[in-house]
N, C-alpha and C positions, 0 to 999 in steps of 0.2 A: 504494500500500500504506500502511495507516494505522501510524504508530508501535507500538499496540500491538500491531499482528500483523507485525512485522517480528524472523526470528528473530534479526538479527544484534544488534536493542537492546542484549540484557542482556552479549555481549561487547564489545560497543565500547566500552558506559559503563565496561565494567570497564577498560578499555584506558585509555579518557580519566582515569581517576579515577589513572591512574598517571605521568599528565605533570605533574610539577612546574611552579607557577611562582610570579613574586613576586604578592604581593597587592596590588591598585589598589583606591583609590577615583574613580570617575568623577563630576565634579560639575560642574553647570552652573548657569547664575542668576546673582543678585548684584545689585549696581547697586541692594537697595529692591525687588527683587522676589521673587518663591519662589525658593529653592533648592532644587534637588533633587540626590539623589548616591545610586549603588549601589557595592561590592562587586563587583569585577573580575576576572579567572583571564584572561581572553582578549583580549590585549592583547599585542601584538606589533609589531618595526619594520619599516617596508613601505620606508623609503629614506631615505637622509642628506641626498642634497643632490636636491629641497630635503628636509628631515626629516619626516618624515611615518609615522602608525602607521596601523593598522589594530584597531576595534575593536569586540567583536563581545558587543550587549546583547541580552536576552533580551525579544521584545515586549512581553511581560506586566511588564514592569519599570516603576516609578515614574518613569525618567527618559528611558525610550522615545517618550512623548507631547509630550516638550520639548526633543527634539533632530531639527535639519532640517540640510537645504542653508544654510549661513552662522551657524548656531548656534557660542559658543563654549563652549568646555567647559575643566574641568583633566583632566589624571592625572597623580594623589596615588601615588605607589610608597610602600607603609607598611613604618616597617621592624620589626626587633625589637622586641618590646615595646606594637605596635599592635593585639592582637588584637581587644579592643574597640571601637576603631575600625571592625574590618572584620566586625566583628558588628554595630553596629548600622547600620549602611549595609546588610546584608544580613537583615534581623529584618522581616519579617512587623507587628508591631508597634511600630516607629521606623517614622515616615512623619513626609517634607516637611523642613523647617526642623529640627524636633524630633531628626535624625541629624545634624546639626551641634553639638548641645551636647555632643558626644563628639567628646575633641581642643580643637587651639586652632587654630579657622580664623582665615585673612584674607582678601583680597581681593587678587587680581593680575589686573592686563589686565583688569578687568569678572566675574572669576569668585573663587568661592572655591577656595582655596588650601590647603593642611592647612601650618602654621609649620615642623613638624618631621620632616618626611616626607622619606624619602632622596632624592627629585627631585620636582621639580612638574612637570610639562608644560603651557604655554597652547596652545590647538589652537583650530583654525575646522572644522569639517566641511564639506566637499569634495563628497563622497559618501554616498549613503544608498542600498544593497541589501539588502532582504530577500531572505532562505531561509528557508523553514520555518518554525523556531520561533525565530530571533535574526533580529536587524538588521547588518551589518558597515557600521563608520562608516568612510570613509576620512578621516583628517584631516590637516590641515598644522600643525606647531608652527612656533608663532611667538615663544615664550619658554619659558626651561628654566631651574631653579635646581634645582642639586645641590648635598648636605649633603656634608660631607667625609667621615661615615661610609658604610663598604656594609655593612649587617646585614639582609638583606632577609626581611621576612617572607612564607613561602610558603604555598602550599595543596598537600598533596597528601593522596591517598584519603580523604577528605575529612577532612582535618585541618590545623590551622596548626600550621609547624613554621617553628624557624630551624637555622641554619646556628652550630655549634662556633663558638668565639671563638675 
């Protein structure tokens, strides 16, 4: 059955548009090469030990074509205050290098890094299964810097929202 003729679409998406979560940017490259990074909602932890998430990109995505088996990546947790960031990592028109001049990146482990981002994750991808229309990446962190704040910025119904101080 093709998506558009599937009656349950217009209820699910309404369902999914009502699960909060924080906002990531996913970003890989580095080292003198292209970077590429999208705009995350689906990002979850899949186990501690060893620590490892589960992340799940959209095929049509800019950073779909540059992530395999042994690729590393970050994820950027953005907090309060980053919605910009997670616009233009998500903007139709920001591509490549050009969604880095939003924010203050570095480089950690071989990847870009966001300075001021509630955690960073370094990751190696493990796994790579399609469904449909996303990719689910399994990955193993292998380095994690957390900021002493938690103000996380979220997505829900399609809005950025934070959390009361």
């Amino acid at each position: 059955m093709s998506s558009g003729s599937n009656p349950l679409l217009p209820a699910f998406k309404a369902a999914m548009r009502r699960m909060a979560a924080t906002v990531c940017v996913i970003a890989a490259g580095g080292s003198g090469g292209a970077r590429r990074g999208i705009t995350a909602s689906s990002v979850v932890s899949l186990s501690a030990d060893p620590p490892a998430l589960l992340i799940a990109i959209n095929t049509r995505s800019s950073l779909h074509d540059v992530v395999s088996e042994g690729s590393r990546l970050s994820v950027n947790l953005l907090s309060r205050g980053q919605e910009a960031i997670a616009r233009a990592f998500s903007s139709v028109a920001v591509r490549g290098n050009a969604r880095f001049d939003v924010g203050r990146w570095t480089e950690v482990g071989g990847v870009p890094a966001l300075e001021d981002a509630q955690a960073v994750l370094c990751c190696v991808v493990e796994r790579v299964v399609t469904h449909a229309t996303h990719t689910v990446l399994f990955v193993t962190v292998h380095g994690v810097q957390v900021s002493s704040h938690v103000a996380p910025l979220l997505y829900l119904d399609g809005r950025y929202l934070s959390l009361p101080e």
